[in-house]
NUKOL-964319 format. One line per field, with one value per atom (N, C-alpha, C, O): x, y, z; residue in three letters; residue number from 0. Coordinates in nm, 3 decimals. Atoms other than C-alpha are relative to their C-alpha. Last residue first. Layout:
px c(X,...)
py c(Y,...)
pz c(Z,...)
type c(ALA,...)
seq c(NUM,...)
//
This chain:
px c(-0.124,1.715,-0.009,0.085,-0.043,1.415,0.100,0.093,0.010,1.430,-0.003,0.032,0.014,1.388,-0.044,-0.162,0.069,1.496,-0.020,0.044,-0.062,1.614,-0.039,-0.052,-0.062,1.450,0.038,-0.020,0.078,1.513,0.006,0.116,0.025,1.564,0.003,-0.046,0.070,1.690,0.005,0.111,0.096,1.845,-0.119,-0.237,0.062,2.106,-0.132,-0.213,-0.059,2.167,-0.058,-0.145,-0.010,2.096,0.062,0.167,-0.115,2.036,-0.044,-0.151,0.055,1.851,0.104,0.220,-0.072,1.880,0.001,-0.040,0.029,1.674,0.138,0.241,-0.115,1.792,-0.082,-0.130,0.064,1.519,0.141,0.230,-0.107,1.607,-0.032,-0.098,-0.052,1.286,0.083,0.034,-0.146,1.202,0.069,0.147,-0.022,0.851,0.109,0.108,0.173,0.720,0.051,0.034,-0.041,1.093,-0.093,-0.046,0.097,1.154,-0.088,-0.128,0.143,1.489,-0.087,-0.062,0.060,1.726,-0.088,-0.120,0.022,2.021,-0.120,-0.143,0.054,2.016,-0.010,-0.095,0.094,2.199,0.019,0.124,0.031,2.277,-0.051,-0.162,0.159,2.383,0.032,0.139,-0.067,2.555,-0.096,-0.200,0.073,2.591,-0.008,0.105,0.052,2.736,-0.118,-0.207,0.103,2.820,-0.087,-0.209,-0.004,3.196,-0.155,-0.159,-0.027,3.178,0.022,0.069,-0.033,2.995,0.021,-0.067,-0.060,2.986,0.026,0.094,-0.056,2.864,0.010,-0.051,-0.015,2.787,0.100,0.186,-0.123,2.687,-0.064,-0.180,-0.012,2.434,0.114,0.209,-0.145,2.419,-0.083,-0.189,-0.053,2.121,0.143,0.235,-0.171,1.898,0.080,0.078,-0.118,1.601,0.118,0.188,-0.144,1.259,0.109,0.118,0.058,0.853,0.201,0.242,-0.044,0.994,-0.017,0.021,0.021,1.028,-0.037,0.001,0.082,1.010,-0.044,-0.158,0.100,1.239,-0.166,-0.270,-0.004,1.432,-0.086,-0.181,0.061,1.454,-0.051,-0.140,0.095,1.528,-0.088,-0.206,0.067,1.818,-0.168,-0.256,0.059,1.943,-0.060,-0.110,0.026,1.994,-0.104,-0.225,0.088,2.114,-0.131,-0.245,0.066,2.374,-0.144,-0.238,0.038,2.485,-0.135,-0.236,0.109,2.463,-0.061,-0.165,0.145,2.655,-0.083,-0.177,0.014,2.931,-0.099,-0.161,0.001,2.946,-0.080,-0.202,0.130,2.989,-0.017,-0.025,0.000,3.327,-0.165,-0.258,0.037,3.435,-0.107,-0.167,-0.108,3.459,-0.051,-0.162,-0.002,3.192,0.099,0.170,-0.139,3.260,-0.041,-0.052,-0.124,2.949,0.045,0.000,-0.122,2.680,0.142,0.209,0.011,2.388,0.154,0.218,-0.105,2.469,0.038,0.151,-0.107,2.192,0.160,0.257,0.012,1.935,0.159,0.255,-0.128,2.046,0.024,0.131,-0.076,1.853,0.082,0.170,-0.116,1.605,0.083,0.036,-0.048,1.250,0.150,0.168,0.081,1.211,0.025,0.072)
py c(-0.034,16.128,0.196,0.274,-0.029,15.932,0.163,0.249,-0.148,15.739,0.015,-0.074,-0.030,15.332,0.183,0.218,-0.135,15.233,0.002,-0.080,-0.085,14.911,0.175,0.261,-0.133,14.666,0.123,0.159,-0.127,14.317,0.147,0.203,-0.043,13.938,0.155,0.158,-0.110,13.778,0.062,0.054,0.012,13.466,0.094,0.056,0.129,13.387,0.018,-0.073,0.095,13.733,-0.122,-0.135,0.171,14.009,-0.074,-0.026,0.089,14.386,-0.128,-0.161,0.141,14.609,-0.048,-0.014,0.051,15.012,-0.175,-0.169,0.074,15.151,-0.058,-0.075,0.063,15.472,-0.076,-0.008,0.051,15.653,-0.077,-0.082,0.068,15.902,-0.050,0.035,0.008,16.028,-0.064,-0.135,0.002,16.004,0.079,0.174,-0.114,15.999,0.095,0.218,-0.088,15.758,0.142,0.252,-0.003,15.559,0.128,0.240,-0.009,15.578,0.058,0.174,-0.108,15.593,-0.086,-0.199,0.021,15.356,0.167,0.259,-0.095,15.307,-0.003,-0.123,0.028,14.991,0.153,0.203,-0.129,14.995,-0.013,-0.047,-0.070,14.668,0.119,0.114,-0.107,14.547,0.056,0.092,-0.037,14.192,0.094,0.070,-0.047,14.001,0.082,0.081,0.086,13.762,0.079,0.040,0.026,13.977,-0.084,-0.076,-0.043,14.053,-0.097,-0.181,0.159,13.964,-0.012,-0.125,0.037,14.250,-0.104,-0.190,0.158,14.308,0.044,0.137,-0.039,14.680,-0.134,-0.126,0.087,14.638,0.091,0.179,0.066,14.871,-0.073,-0.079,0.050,14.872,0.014,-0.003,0.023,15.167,-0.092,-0.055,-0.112,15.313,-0.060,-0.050,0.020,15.031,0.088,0.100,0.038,15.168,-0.011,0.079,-0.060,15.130,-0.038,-0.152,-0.168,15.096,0.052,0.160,-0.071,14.702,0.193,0.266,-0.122,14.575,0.064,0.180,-0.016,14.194,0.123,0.137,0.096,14.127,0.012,-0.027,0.003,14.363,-0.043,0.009,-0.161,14.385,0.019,0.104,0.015,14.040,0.081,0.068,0.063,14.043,-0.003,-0.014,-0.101,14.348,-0.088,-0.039,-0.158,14.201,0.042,0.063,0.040,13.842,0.132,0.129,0.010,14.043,-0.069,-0.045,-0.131,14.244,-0.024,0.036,-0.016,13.899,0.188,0.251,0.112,13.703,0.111,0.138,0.025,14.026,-0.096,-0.089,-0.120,14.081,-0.026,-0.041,-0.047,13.728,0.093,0.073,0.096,13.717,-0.003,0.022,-0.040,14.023,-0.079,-0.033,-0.078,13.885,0.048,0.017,-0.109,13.810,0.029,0.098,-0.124,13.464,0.128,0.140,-0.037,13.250,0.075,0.140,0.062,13.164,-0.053,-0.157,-0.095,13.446,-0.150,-0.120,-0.034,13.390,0.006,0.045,0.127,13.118,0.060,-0.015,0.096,13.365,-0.062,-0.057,-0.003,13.610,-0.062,-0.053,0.089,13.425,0.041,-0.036,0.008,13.670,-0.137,-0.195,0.056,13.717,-0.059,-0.129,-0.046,14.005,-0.083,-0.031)
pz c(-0.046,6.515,-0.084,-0.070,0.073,6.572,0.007,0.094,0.006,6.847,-0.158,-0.235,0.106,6.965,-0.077,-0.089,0.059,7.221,-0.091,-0.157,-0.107,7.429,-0.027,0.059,0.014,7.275,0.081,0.183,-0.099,7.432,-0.080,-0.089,0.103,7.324,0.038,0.152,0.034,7.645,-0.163,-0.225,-0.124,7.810,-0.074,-0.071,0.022,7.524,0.089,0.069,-0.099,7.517,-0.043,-0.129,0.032,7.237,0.121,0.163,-0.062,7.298,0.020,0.073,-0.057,7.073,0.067,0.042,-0.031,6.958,0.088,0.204,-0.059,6.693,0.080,0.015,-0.068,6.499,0.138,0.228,-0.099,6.301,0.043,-0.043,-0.074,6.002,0.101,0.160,-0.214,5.865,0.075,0.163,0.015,5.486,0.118,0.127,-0.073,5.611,-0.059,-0.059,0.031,5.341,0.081,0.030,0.107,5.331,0.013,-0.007,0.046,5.679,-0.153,-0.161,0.043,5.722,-0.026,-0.067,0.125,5.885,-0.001,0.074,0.081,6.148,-0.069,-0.078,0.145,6.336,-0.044,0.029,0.050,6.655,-0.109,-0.164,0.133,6.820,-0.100,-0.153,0.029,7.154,-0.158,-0.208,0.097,7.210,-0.066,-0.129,0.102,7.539,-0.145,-0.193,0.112,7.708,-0.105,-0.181,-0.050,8.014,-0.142,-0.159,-0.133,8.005,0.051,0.140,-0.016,7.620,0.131,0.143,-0.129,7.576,0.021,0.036,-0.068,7.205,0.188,0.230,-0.114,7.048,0.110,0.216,-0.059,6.685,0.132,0.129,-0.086,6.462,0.111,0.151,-0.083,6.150,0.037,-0.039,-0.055,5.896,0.124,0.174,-0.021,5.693,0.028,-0.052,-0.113,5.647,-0.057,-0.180,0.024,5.435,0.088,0.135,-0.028,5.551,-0.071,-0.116,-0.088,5.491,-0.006,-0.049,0.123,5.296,-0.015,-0.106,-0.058,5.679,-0.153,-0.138,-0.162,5.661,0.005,0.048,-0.011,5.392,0.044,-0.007,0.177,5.329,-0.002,-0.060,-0.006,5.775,-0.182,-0.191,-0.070,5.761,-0.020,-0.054,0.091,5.496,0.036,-0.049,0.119,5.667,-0.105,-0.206,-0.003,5.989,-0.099,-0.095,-0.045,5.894,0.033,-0.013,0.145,5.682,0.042,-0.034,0.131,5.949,-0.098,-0.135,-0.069,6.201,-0.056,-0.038,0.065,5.967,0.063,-0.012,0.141,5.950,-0.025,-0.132,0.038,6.331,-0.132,-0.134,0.014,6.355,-0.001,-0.123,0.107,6.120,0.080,0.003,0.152,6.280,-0.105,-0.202,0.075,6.644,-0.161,-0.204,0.071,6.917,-0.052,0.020,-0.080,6.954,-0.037,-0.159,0.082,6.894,0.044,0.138,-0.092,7.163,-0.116,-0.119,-0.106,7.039,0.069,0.170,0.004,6.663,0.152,0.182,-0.025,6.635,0.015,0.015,-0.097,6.760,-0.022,0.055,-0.115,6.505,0.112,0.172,-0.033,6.224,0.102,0.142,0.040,6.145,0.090,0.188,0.120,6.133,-0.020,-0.120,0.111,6.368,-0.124,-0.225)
type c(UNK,UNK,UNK,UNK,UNK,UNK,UNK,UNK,UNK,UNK,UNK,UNK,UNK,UNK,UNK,UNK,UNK,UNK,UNK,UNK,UNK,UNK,UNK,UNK,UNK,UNK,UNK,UNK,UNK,UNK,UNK,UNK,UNK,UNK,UNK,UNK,UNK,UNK,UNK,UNK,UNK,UNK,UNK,UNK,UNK,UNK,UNK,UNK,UNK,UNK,UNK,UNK,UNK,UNK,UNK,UNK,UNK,UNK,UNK,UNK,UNK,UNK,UNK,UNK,UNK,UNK,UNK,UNK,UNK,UNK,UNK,UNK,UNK,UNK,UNK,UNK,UNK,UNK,UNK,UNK,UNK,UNK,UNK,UNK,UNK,UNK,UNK,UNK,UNK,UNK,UNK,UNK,UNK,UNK,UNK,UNK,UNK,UNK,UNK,UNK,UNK,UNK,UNK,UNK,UNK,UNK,UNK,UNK,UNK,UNK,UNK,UNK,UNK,UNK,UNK,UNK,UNK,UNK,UNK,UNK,UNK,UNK,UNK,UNK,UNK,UNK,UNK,UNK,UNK,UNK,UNK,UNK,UNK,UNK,UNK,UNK,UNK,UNK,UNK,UNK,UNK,UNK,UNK,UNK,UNK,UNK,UNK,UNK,UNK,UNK,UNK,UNK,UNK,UNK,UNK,UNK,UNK,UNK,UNK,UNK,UNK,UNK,UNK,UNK,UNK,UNK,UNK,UNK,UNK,UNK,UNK,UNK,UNK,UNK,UNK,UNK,UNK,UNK,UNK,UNK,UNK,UNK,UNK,UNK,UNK,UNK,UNK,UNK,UNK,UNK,UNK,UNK,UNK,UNK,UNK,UNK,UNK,UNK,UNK,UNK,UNK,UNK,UNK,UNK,UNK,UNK,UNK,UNK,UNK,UNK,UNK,UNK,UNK,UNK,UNK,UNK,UNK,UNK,UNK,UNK,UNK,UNK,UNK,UNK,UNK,UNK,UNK,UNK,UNK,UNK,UNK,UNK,UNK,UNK,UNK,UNK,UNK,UNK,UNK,UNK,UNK,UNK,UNK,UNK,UNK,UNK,UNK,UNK,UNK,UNK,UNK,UNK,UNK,UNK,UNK,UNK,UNK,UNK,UNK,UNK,UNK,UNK,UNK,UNK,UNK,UNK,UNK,UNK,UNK,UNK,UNK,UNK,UNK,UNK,UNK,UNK,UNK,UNK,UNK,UNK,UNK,UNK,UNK,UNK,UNK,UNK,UNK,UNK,UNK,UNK,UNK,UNK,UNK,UNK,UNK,UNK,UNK,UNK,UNK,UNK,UNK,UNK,UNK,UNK,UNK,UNK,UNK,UNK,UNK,UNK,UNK,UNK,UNK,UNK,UNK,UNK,UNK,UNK,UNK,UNK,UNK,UNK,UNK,UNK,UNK,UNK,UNK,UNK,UNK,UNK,UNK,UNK,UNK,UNK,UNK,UNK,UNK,UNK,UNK,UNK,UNK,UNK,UNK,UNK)
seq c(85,85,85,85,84,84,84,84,83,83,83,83,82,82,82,82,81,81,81,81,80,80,80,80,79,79,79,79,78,78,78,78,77,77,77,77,76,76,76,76,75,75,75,75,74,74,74,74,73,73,73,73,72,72,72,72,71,71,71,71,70,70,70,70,69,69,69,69,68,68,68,68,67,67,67,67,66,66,66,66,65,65,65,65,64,64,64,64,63,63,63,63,62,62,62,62,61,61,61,61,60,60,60,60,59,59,59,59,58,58,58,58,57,57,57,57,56,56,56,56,55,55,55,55,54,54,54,54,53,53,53,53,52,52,52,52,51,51,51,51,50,50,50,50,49,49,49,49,48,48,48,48,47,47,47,47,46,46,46,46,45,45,45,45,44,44,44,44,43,43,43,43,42,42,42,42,41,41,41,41,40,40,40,40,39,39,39,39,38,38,38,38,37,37,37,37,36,36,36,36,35,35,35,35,34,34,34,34,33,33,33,33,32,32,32,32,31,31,31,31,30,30,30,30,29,29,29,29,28,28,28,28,27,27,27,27,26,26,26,26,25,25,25,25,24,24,24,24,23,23,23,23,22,22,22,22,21,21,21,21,20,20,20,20,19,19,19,19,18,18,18,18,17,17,17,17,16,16,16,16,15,15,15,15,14,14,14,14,13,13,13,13,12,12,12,12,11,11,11,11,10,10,10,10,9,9,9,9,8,8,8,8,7,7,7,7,6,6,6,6,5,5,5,5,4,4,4,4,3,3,3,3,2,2,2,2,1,1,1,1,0,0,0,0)
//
């Protein structure tokens, strides 16, 4: 969605990407999304299987409706995985 996490997908999962791929995140979504407010991103690393799943927190500004998206990152794949509201 705009963002730079591509170039995180064959870095180490430790703190330091975590933290580009926060700010890559929420610069995107600012950007891109102005309907929502980021809530809370985590990070869930599989370094087993090269991958790296994401849940986005946000409201909906108009609804003001808590929503929680969840994605998973590979070098092979882009993919959403759900998307609820909560």
């Amino acid at each position: 969605f705009g963002s730079n996490l591509w170039s995180l997908v064959f870095e180490q999962n430790d703190s330091v990407t975590q933290q580009l791929a926060d700010k890559y995140i929420r610069d995107a979504l600012r950007t891109w999304e102005p309907r929502i407010n980021v809530v809370k991103v985590d990070y869930f690393p599989d370094t087993e299987n090269n991958y790296l799943r994401i849940r986005i927190g946000y409201i909906i500004i108009r609804l003001n409706e808590l929503q929680v998206m969840t994605l998973d990152i590979s070098r092979d794949n882009f993919s959403l995985i759900s998307a609820t509201s909560v």
